[in-house]
C-alpha positions in Angstrom: 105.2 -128.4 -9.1 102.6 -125.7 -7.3 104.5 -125.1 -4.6 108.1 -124.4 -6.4 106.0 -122.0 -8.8 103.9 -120.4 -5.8 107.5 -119.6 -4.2 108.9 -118.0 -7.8 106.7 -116.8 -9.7 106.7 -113.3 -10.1 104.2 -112.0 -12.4 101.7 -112.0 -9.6 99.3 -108.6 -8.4 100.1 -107.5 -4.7 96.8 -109.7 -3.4 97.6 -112.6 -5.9 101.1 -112.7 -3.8 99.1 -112.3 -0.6 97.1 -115.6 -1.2 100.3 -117.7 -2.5 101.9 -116.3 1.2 98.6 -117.4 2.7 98.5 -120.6 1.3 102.7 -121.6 1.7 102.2 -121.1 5.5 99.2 -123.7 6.0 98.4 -125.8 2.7 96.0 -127.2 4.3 93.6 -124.1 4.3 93.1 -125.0 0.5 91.4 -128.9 1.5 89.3 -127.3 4.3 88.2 -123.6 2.5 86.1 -122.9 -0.9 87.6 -120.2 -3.4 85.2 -118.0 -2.0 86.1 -119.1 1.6 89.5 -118.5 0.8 89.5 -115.2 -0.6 87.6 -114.1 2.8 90.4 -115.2 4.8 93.2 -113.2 2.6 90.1 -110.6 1.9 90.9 -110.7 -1.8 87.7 -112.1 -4.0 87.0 -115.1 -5.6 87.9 -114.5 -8.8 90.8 -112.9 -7.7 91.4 -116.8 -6.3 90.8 -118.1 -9.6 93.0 -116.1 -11.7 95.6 -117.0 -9.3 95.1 -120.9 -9.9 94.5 -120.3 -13.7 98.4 -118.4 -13.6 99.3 -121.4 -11.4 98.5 -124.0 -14.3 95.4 -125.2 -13.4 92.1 -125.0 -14.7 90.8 -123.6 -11.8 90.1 -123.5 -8.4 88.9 -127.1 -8.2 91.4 -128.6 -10.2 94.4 -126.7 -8.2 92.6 -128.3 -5.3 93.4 -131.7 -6.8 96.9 -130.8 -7.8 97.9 -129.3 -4.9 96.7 -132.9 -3.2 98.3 -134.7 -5.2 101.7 -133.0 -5.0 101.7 -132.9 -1.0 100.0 -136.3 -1.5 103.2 -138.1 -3.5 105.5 -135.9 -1.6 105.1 -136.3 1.8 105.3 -132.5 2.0 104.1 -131.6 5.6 100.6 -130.1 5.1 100.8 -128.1 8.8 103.3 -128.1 11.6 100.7 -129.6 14.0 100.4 -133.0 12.1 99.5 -135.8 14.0 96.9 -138.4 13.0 97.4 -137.5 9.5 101.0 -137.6 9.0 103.8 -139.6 11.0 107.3 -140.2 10.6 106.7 -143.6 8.6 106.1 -142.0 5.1 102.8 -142.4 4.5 100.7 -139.7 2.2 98.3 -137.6 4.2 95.4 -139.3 4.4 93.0 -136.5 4.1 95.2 -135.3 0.6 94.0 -138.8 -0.5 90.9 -138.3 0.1 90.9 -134.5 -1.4 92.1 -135.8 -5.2 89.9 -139.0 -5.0 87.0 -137.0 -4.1 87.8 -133.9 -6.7 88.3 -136.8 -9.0 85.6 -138.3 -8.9 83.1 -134.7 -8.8 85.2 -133.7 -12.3 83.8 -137.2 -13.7 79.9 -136.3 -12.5 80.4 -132.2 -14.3 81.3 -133.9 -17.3 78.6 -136.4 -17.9 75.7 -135.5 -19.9 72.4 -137.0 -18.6 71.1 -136.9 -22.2 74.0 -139.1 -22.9 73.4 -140.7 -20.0 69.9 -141.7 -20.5 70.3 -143.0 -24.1 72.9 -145.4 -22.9 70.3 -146.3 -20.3 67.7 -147.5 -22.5 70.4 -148.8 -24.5 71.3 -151.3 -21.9 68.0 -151.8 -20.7 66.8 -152.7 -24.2 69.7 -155.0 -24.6 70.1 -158.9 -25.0 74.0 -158.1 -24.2 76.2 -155.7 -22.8 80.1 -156.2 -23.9 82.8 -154.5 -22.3 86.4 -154.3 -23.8 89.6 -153.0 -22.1 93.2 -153.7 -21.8 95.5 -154.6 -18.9 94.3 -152.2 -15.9 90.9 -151.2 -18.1 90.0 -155.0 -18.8 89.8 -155.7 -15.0 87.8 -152.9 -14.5 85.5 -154.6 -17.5 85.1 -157.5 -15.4 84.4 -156.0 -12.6 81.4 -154.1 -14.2 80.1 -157.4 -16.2 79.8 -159.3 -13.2 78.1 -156.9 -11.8 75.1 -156.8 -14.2 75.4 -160.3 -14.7 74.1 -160.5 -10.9 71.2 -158.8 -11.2 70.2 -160.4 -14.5 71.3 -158.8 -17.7 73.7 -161.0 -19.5 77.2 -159.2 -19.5 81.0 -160.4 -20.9 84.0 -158.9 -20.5 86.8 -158.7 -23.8 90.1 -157.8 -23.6 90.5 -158.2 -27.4 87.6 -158.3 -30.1 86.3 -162.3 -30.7 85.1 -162.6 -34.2 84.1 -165.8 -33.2 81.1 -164.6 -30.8 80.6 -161.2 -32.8 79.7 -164.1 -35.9 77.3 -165.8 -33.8 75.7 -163.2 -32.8 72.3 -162.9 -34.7 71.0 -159.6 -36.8 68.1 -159.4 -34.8 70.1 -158.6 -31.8 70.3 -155.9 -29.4 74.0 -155.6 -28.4 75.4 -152.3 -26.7 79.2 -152.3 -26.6 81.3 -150.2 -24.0 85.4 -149.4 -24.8 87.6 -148.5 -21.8 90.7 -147.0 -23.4 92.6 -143.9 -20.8 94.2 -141.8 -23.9 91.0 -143.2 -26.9 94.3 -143.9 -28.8 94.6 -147.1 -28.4 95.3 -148.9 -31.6 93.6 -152.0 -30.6 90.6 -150.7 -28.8 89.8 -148.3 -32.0 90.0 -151.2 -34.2 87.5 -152.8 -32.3 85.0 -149.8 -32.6 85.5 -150.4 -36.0 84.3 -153.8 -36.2 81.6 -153.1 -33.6 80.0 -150.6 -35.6 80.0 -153.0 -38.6 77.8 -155.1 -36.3 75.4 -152.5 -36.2 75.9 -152.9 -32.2 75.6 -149.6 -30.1 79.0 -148.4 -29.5 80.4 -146.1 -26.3 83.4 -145.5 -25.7 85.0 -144.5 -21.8 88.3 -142.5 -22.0 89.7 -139.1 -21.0 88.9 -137.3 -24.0 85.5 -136.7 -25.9 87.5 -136.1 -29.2 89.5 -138.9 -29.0 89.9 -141.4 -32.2 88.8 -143.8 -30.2 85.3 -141.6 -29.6 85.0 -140.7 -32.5 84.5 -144.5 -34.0 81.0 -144.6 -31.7 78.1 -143.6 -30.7 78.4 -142.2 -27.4 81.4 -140.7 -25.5 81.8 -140.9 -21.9 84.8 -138.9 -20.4 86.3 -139.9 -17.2 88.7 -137.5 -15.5 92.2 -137.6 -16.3 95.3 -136.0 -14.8 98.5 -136.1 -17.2 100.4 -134.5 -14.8 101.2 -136.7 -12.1 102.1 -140.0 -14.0 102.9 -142.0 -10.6 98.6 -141.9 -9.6 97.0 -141.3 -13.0 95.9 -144.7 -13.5 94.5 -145.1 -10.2 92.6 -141.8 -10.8 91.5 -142.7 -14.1 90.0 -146.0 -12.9 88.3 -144.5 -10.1 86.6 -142.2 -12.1 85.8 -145.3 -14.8 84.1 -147.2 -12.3 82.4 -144.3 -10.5 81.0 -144.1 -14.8 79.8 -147.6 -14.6 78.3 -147.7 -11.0 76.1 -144.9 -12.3 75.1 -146.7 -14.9 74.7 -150.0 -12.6 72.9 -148.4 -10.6 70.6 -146.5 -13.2 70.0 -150.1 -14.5 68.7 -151.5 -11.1 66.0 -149.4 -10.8 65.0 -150.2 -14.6 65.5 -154.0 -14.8 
């Protein structure tokens, strides 16, 4: 966890150790500070920050950001000794840490779309007769969620938690069908084989998961990556969702303005 290695690690410059020291007594200043912030108050630099974070773990000062969050988040760990609003005696996570990792969440989703990717899918789903969208357990409510949705605003949507051979058979050559596959790891055995058969329908395929060299992206067309944090199994789900439908409200919303 951040804090236990920002209390023991060793291998740290004389102004790395300053910021850890900086940081222990008021978490907090991390939520409410930049990295370049930051390295004003413990008048170090930014990258001095970042190379701190990156010996931390992290990918950088963002993503310790979101880490740090989630730990105090999980934990309960007081995030100041003047807590009132934001932390009680009844247990609850800090409120503002929740907000911290949904938001950081949710801004690693946004770097890692492509608007070239994004616009293709666009026309895509503008151009199509249907839009399909399979998931599993958590992912296949989230599928629902998004086909109803469009299915409001007039483009004909279904949501699959399994592939139907039945409807794919009906489904005439001429056509337009674009195909979206929620899978969290783009292993899933299932949701792969599915690509497969998709793709033998000559439908457009995209796959949503947490990696853009997944199996599972690598069986379609397109590849959108939602964020994904490994670390912290007890809230990656929820994260991963978030970040799904924060994918498919752009696209929603994209598809509005189009229809």
């Amino acid at each position: 966890m951040l804090l236990n290695k920002m209390k023991y690690l060793h291998n740290l410059t004389t102004q790395e150790q300053h910021i850890v020291d900086f940081i222990l007594q008021n978490p907090s200043i991390v939520f409410t500070n930049s990295a370049q912030q930051l390295a004003q108050l413990t008048y170090t630099s930014p990258p001095t920050v970042v190379r701190l974070c990156k010996k931390l773990g992290t990918k950088g000062y963002p993503d310790f950001q979101l880490k740090l969050a989630l730990e105090i988040g999980i934990q309960g760990t007081p995030l100041n000794d003047n807590s009132s609003v934001e932390e009680d005696n009844s247990g609850l996570p800090e409120t503002d840490s929740i907000l911290t990792f949904y938001d950081q969440a949710l801004t690693e989703t946004r770097k890692m779309l492509n608007k070239n990717d994004l616009l293709k899918i666009l026309d895509w789903i503008v151009q199509s007769d249907s839009i399909d969208i399979y998931g599993m357990d958590t992912n296949y409510y989230t599928a629902q969620q998004a086909s109803a949705r469009w299915n409001e605003i007039g483009y004909k949507s279904n949501a699959f938690n399994s592939v139907n051979l039945h409807y794919l058979n009906q489904i005439n050559d001429d056509k337009k069908v674009v195909s979206f596959i929620i899978s969290h790891t783009g292993r899933n055995k299932a949701m792969i084989d599915a690509s497969r058969i998709l793709q033998k329908q000559n439908q457009h395929c995209v796959s949503i998961s947490g990696s853009s060299v997944s199996p599972l992206a690598k069986h379609c067309d397109a590849n959108l990556t939602a964020y994904v944090l490994n670390e912290q199994p007890e809230v990656h789900k929820n994260i991963y969702t978030l970040s799904t439908k924060y994918i498919f409200d752009v696209l929603y919303l994209s598809s509005v303005t189009h229809k």
